[in-house]
C-alpha positions in Angstrom: 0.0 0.0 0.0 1.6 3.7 -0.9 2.1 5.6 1.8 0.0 8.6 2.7 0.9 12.0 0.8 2.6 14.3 3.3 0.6 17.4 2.3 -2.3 15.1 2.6 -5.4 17.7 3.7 -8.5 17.2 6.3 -7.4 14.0 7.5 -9.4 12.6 10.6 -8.6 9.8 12.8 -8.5 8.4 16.1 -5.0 9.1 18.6 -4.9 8.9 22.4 -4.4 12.4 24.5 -1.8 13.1 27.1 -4.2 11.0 29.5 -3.9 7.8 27.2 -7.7 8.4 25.9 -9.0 8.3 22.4 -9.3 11.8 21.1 -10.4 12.6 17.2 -9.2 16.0 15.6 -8.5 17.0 12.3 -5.8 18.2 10.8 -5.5 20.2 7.2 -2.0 18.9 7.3 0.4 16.4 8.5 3.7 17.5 9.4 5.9 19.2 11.9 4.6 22.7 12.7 1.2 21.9 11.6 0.6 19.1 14.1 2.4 21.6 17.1 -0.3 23.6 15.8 -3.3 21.2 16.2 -2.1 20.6 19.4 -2.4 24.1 20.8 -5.5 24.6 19.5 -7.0 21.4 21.2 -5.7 23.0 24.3 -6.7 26.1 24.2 -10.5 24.5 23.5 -10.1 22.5 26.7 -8.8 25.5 28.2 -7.8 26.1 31.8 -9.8 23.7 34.0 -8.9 25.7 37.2 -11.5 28.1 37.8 -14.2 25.2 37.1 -12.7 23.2 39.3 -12.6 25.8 42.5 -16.4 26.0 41.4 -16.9 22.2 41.6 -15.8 22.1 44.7 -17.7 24.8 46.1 -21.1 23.3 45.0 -20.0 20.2 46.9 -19.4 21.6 49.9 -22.9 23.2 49.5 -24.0 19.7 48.8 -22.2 18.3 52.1 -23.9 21.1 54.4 -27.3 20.5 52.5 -26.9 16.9 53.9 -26.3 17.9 57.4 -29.3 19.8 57.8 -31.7 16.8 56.0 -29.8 14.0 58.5 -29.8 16.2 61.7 -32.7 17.1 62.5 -34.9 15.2 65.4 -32.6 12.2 66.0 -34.8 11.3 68.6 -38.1 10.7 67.0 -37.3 7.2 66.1 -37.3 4.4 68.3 -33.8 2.5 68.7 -34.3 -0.5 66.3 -32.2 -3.9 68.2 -28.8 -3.5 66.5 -28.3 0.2 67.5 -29.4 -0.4 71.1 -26.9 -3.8 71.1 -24.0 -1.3 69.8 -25.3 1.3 72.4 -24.7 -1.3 75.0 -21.0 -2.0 73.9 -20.3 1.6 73.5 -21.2 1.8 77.2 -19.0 -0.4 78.3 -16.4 1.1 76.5 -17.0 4.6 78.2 -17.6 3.6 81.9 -14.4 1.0 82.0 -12.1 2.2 79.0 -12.3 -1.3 78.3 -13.3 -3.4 75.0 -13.2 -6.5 73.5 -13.8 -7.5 70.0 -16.2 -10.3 69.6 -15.4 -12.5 66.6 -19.2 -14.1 66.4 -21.4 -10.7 66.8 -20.9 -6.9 66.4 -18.6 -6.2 64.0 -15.2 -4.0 64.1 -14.5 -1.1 66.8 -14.8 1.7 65.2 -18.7 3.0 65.5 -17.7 2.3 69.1 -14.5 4.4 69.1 -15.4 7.3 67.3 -18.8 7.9 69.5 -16.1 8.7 72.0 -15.8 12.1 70.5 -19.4 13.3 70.9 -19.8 11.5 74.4 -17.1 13.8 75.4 -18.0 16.8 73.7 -21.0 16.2 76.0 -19.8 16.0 78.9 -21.5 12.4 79.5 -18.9 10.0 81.3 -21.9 7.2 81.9 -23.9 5.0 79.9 -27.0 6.8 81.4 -26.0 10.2 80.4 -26.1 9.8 76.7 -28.7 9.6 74.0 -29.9 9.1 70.7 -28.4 12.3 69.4 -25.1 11.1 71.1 -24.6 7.9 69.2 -26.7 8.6 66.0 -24.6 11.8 65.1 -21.8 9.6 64.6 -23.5 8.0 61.3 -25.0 11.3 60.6 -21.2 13.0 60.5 -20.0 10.2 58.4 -22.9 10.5 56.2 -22.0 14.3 55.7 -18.7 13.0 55.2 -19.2 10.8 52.5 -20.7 14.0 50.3 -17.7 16.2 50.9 -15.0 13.1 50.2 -16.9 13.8 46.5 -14.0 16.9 46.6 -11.3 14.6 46.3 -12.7 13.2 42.6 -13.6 16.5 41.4 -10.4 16.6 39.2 -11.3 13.0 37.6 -15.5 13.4 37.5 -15.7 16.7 37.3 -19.3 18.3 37.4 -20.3 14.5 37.7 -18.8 14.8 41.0 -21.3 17.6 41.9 -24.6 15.3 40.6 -23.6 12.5 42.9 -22.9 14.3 46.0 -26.1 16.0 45.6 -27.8 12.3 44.8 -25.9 11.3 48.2 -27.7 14.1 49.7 -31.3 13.1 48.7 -31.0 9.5 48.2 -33.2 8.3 51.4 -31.4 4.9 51.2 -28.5 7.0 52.3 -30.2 9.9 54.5 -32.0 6.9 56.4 -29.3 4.8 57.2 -27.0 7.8 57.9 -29.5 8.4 61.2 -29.2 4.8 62.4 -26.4 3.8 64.5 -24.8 1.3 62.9 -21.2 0.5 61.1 -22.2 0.9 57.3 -22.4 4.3 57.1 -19.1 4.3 58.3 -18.1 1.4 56.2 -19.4 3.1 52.8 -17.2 6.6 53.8 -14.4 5.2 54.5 -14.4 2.6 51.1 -14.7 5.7 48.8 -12.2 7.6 51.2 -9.9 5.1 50.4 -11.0 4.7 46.3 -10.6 9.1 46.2 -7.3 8.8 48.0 -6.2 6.0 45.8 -7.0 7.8 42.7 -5.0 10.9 44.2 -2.3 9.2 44.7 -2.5 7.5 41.1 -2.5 10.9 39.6 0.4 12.8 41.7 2.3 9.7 42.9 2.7 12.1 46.5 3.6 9.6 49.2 0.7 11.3 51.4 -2.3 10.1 49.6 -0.7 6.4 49.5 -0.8 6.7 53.4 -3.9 8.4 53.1 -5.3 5.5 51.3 -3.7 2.7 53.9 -5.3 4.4 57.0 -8.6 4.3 55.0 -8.7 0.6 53.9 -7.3 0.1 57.7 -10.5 2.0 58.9 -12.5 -0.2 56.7 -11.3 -3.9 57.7 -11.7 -2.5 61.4 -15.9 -1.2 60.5 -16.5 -4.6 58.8 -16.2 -7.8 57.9 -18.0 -6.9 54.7 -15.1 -4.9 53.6 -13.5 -7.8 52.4 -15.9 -7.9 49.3 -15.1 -4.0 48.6 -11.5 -4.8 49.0 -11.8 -7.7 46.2 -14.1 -5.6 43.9 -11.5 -3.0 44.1 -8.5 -5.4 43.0 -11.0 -6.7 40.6 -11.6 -3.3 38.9 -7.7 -2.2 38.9 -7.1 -5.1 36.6 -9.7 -4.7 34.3 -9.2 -1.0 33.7 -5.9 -1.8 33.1 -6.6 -5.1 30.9 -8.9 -2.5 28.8 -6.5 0.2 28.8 -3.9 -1.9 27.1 -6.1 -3.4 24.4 -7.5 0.2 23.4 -4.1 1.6 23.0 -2.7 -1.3 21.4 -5.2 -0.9 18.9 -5.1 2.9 18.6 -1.4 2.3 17.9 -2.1 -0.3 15.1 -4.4 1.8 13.7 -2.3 5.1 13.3 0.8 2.9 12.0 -1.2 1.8 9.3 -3.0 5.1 8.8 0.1 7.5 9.3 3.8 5.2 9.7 5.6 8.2 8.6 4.7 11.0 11.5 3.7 8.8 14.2 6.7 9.8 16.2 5.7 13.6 15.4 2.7 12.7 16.6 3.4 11.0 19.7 6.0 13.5 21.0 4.1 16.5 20.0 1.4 14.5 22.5 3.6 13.0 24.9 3.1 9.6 23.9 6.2 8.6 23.3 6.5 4.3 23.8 7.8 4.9 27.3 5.5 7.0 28.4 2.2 5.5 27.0 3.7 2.6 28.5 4.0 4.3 32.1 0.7 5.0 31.7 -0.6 1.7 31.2 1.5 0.0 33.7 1.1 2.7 36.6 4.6 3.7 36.5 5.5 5.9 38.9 4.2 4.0 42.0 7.1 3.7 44.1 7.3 0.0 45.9 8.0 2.1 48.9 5.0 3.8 48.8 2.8 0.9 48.3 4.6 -0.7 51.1 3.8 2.1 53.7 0.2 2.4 52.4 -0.1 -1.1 53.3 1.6 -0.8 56.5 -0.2 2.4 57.5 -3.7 0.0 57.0 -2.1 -3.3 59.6 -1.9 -1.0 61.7 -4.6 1.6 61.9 -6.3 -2.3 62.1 -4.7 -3.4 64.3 -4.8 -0.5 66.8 -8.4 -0.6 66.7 -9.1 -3.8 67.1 -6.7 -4.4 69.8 -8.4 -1.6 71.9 -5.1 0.2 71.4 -2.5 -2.6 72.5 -4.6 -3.4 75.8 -6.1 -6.7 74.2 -4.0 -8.2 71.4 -6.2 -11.0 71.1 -8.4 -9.0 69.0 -5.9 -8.7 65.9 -6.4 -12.4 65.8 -9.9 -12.5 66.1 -10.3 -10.3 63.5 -8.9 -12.4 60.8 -10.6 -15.6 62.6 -13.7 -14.3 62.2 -14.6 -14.6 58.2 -14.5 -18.5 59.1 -18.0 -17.5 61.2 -19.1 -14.8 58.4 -18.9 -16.7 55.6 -20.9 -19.6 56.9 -23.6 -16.2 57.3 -23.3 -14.8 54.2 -24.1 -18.4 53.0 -27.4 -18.3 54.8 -26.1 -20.8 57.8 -27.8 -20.0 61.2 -29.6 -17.0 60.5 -33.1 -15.8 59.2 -32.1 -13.0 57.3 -32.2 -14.9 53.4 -33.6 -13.6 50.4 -33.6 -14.0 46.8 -31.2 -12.5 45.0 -33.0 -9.5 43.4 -34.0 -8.2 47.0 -31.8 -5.3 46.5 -32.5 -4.5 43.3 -36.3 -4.8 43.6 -35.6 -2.2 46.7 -34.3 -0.2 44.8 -36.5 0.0 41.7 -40.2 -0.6 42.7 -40.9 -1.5 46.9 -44.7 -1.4 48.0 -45.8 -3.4 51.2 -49.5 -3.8 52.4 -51.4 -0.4 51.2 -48.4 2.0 52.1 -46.8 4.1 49.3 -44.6 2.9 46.8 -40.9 3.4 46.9 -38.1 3.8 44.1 -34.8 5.3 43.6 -35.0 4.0 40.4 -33.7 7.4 39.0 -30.2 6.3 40.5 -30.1 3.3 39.0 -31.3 4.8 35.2 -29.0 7.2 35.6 -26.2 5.0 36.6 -26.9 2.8 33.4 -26.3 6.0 31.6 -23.0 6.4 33.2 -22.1 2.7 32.6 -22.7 3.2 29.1 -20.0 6.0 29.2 -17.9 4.1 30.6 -18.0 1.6 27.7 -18.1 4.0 24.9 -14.6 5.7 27.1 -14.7 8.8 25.5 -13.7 12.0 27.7 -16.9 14.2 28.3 -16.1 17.4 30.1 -13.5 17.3 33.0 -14.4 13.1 33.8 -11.3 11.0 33.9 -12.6 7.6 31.1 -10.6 5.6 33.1 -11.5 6.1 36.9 -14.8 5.9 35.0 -14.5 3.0 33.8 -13.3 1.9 37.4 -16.2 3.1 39.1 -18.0 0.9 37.1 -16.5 -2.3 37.7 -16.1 -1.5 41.0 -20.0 -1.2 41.2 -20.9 -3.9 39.0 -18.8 -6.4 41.1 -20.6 -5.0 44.4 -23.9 -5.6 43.5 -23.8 -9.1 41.5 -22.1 -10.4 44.8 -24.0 -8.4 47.3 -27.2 -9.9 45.1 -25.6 -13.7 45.1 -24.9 -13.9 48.5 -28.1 -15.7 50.2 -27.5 -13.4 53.9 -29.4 -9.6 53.1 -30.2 -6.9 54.9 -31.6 -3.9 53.7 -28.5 -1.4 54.8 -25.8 -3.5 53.2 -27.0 -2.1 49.5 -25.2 1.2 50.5 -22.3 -0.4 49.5 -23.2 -0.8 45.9 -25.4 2.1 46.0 -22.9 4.8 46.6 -21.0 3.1 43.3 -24.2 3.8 41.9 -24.8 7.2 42.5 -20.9 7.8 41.5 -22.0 6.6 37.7 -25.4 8.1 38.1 -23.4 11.5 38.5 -21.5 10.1 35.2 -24.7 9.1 33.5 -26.7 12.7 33.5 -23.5 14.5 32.6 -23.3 12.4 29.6 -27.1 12.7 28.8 -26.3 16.6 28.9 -23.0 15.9 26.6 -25.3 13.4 23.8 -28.3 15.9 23.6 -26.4 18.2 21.2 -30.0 20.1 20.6 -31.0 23.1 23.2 -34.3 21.4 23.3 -32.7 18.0 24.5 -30.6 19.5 27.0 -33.4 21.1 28.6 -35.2 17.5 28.6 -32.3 15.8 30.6 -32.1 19.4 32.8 -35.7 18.8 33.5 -35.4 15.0 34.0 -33.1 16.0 36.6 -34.7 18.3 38.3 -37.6 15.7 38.7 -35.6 13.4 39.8 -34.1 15.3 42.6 -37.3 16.8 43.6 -39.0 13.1 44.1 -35.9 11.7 45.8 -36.2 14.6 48.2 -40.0 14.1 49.0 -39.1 10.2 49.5 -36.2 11.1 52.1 -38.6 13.1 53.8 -41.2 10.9 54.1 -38.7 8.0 54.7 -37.4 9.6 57.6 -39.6 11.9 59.3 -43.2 10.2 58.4 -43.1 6.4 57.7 -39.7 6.5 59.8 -40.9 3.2 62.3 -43.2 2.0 60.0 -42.8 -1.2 58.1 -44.1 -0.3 54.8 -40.9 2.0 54.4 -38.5 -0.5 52.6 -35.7 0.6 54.8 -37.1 -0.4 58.1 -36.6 -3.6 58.8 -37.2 -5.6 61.7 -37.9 -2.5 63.2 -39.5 -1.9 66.9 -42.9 0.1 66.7 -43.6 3.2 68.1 -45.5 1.5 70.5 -42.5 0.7 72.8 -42.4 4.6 73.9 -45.7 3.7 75.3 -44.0 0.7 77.5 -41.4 2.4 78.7 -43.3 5.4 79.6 -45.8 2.9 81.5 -42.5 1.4 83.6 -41.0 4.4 84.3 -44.5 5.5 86.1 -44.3 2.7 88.6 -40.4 2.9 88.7 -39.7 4.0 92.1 -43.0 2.9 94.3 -42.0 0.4 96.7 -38.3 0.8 95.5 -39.2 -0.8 92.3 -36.3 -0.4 89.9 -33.9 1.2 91.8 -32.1 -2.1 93.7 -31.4 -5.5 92.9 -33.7 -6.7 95.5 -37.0 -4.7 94.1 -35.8 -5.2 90.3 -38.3 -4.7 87.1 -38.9 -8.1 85.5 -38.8 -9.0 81.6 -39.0 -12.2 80.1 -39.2 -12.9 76.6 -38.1 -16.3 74.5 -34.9 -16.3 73.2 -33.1 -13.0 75.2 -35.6 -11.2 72.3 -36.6 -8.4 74.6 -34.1 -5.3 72.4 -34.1 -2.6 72.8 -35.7 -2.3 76.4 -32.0 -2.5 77.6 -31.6 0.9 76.1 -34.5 2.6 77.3 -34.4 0.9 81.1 -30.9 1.7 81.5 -30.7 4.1 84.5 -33.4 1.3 85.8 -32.7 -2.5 87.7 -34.0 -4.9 85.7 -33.6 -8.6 85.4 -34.0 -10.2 82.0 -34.9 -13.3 81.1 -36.0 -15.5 78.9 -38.4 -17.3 80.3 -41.2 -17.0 83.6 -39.2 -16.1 87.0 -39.7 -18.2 89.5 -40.5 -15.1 91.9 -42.5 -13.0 90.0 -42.2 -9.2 91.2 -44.2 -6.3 91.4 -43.9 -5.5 87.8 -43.3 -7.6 84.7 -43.1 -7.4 81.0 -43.5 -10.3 79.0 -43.9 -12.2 75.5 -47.7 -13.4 74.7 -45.8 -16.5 74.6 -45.3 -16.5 77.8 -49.0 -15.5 79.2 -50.1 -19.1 79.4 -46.6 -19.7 81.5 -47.0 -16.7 83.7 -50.7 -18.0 84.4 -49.0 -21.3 85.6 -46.4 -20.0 87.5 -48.4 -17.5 89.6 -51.8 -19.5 90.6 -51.2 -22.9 89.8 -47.8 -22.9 91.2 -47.7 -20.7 93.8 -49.8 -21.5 96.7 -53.2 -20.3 97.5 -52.6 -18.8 100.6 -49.9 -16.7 98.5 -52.0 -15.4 95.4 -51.6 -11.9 94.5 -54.0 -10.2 92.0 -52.2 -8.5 88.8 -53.5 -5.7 86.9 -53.3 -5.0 82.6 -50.4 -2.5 82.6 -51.4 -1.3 79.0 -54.6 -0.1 78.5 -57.0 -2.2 75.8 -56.0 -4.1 74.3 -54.2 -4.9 77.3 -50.3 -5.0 74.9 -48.3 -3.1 72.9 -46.8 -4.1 69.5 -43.0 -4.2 70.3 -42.3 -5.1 66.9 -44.3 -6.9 63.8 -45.8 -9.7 65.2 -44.4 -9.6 68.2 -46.7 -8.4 71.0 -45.3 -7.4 74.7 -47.8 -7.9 77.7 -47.4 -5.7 81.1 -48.9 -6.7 84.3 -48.3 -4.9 88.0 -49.2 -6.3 91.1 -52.3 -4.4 92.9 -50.8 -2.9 95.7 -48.6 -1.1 93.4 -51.3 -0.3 91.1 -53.2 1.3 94.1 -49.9 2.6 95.2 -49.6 4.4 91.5 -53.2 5.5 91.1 -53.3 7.2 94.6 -50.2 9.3 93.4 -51.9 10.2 90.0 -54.6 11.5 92.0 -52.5 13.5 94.3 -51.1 14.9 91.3 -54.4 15.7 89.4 -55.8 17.8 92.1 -52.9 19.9 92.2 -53.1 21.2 89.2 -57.2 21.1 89.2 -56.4 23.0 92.1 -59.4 21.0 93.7 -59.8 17.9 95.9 -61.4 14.7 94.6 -60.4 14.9 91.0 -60.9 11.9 88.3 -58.3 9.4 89.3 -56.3 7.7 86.3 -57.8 4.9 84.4 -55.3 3.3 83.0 -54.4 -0.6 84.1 -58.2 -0.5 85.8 -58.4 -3.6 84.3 -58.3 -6.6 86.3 -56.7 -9.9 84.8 -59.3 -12.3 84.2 -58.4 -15.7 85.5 
């Protein structure tokens, strides 16, 4: 074949940029200063990314306090569902002795408990007794602010992509719920991009700080959860393809110029910086020092290993740490636990979720969008400021996470904020490329439009998710959940707590029984009280006792069958009708107090209603007038 004619005019074909991505331009000819020429004009089109970038990063930060003021607000209005009040319980240990030890079978890693420290302190609250909801759920709330601002760290490789998905973080009420429940995945999830945006710092300035940076993160992570294991292999996963891809597409870029231009390729390439050693660099992540992956990698064992040590006072736990995926993967195999579904639980969440007659759910925009953003990820051409290939890594990165997330039998509804934050990052990906495709004004305004829509329902959902159907089991997010209904127990305790001693000593405790230690999270709510749990009927039944309708029929048994005659004491409904409160879906929770405290308690409600009447013989109470039928 004759070679191409130097002087050759308006030829157009396909090269790779300074990043190693496809770029097409055309040139009117093909030579020395006429290529130096092309070049400079390809720059100054790009032009000076600076001032867009200063104004990226401002809009997240706007984004980051928008988030603070949708998860702050009334912390308290939910009732503690079991796992927060179980983590409560730990963390109080942890601030009355200084003391804790990490349990290889339940739990999870240290750090929810470590960093609740900080606001416990702030507060001034050195017992167990003195702290609240606000004092452990601002943790996850913090993180979940977090997690938006960390968005600052990709704004160089997303660019206004980065600003779309720190606002979707903002309104997504998958993430705004779970960021006001006191629990490790909110923590998990910001410290797995923290240690992706760090990565990706490091892999652009090869600065010895961000590879540190990105150890102490991945160190954070293996001590939040086991489940970091899976991000750490989708991550591993992800590096190899991008760099699989990234050496086919340049290996055919170069074939493809050699046959379409042999004799100015090396004009080309150096006028480009693509010289063979360079492109190669590129490929192969030349640059990162050994050293630096070394220290990265130390700086992760052990920010590990100090938390889940307890800070060198109980080695034991590095151990256990690594011990325990024998225990979680039987789990996450669906051994010994009741929390298995199918495997398009999440995805069905996500997409479409009704239950009984409540209102239906989706964040289905997220997951169009991040289709979008997939598809740009394929096609891997530059659009705006976005980086092709930490696109293309989100979205392998994501992809893994959710098809092994979805095949694993064990599900809970929280653990799809790990995928969903990849999500999100593509969906940020997806409407920038909508924007960049609809070349028309009239399509742009579409997508702008679209978007706007999108937001504005993701909003109302993370409203209504959080501060309306926020205990309520037709809200896909709450799971397992305890009713409202246990306010109205533990306000009916703490009215008796007190009379006769009740509650305040060992020897006068309150009594709870229900099967199987099920009786979460009273412990929580009871703590500044004495009371002795149990799971089944006391032998010596006290003044005051909650129990399991399971174990009515018992409770009859053990106090007029078993106890003698002469002995019989008459009980009173401590709930008013129907006589039990539902402590959580299907799972009722009976009160009954002895007479004499019940006479005890109604004589002081009297007392109390004539003072303010201001009168003498007021209405006395009715509630728990209702004598138990035998």
């Amino acid at each position: 074949m004759r070679s191409p004619d130097p002087s050759f005019r308006c030829a157009s074909f396909r090269m790779t940029d300074s990043a190693g991505e496809p770029t097409r331009i055309r040139m009117r000819r093909l030579g020395g200063t006429s290529v130096e020429g092309a070049c400079k004009r390809i720059g100054f089109r790009l032009g000076n990314p600076d001032e867009r970038l200063k104004l990226i990063r401002y809009l997240i930060l706007v984004a980051a306090l928008g988030a603070l003021a949708v998860r702050a607000p009334r912390l308290g209005m939910r009732p503690m569902h079991t796992d927060e009040a179980v983590h409560a319980d730990k963390f109080g240990t942890l601030l009355e002795n200084s003391a804790y030890e990490y349990n290889p079978n339940e739990y999870h890693g240290p750090t929810l408990n470590y960093f609740t420290l900080i606001p416990a302190w702030l507060s001034s609250a050195n017992k167990y007794t003195e702290i609240t909801e606000v004092t452990l759920r601002i943790v996850p709330v913090l993180f979940g602010v977090g997690l938006v601002a960390l968005t600052v760290l990709t704004a160089e490789g997303l660019g206004l992509a980065a600003v779309v998905a720190a606002m979707l973080v903002a309104l997504s009420p998958a993430m705004v719920f779970y960021s006001r429940y006191y629990i490790q995945e909110m923590l998990l999830v910001c410290f797995t991009f923290g240690a992706i945006a760090c990565g990706y710092r490091y892999v652009r300035s090869r600065r010895l700080p961000w590879a540190i940076l990105t150890g102490v993160f991945a160190g954070l992570m293996h001590a939040t959860k086991e489940t970091a294991i899976i991000a750490f292999a989708a991550m591993g996963l992800a590096l190899v393809l991008v760099f699989l891809v990234q050496r086919s597409r340049v290996a055919a870029s170069s074939a493809a110029w050699r046959w379409l231009c042999p004799d100015t390729e090396r004009t080309i390439a150096k006028a480009f910086g693509l010289d063979a050693a360079t492109r190669q660099a590129q490929e192969s992540l030349a640059g990162v020092r050994p050293l630096h992956v070394a220290l990265g990698l130390a700086a992760a064992i052990i920010v590990s290993a100090l938390f889940y040590s307890s800070f060198l006072t109980h080695p034991r736990g590095i151990l256990d740490s690594y011990v325990t995926y024998a225990n979680y993967l039987g789990r996450a195999g669906g051994e010994n636990t009741r929390h298995v579904y199918p495997w398009y639980y999440y995805l069905r969440t996500l997409l479409v979720a009704r239950y009984g007659h409540g209102p239906i759910w989706t964040e289905g925009w997220i997951v169009l969008l991040a289709l979008a953003g997939v598809v740009s990820a394929v096609k891997g051409t530059r659009v705006g400021l976005m980086d092709p290939k930490l696109v293309r890594f989100i979205a392998f990165y994501t992809v893994t996470m959710t098809v092994v997330y979805s095949a694993i039998p064990y599900k809970t509804p929280w653990c799809l904020l790990s995928f969903l934050h990849g999500m999100i990052l593509l969906a940020g990906v997806g409407a920038v490329a909508l924007l960049a495709w609809a070349r028309r004004p009239a399509g742009r305004i579409a997508v702008l439009v679209l978007l706007m829509v999108a937001a504005g329902h993701l909003a109302f959902q993370t409203y209504r998710a959080n501060f309306v159907y926020h205990a309520d089991s037709r809200n896909p997010y709450v799971y397992a959940h305890p009713t409202e209904e246990i306010f109205t127990a533990v306000e009916k305790v703490k009215e008796y707590a007190g009379l006769g001693g009740l509650g305040l000593s060992e020897h006068v405790p309150i009594q709870v029984a229900v099967p199987g230690d099920d009786y979460w999270p009273l412990p929580w709510y009871l703590r500044a009280l004495k009371v002795e749990w149990r799971s089944d009927v006391p032998e010596q039944v006290g003044p005051l006792i909650l129990i399991s309708d399971k174990l009515e029929g018992a409770l009859t048994q053990r106090l007029y069958v078993d106890t003698p005659r002469e002995k019989w004491q008459m009980y009173l409904y401590l709930f008013d009708a129907p006589y039990y409160v539902w402590a959580r879906p299907q799972v009722k929770l009976l009160g009954f107090v002895r007479k004499d405290l019940w006479d005890e308690h109604a004589a002081r409600q009297s007392d109390a209603n004539e003072l303010l009447e201001g009168k003498r013989g007021g209405e006395t109470p009715t509630t728990g007038n209702n004598v138990r039928q035998q």
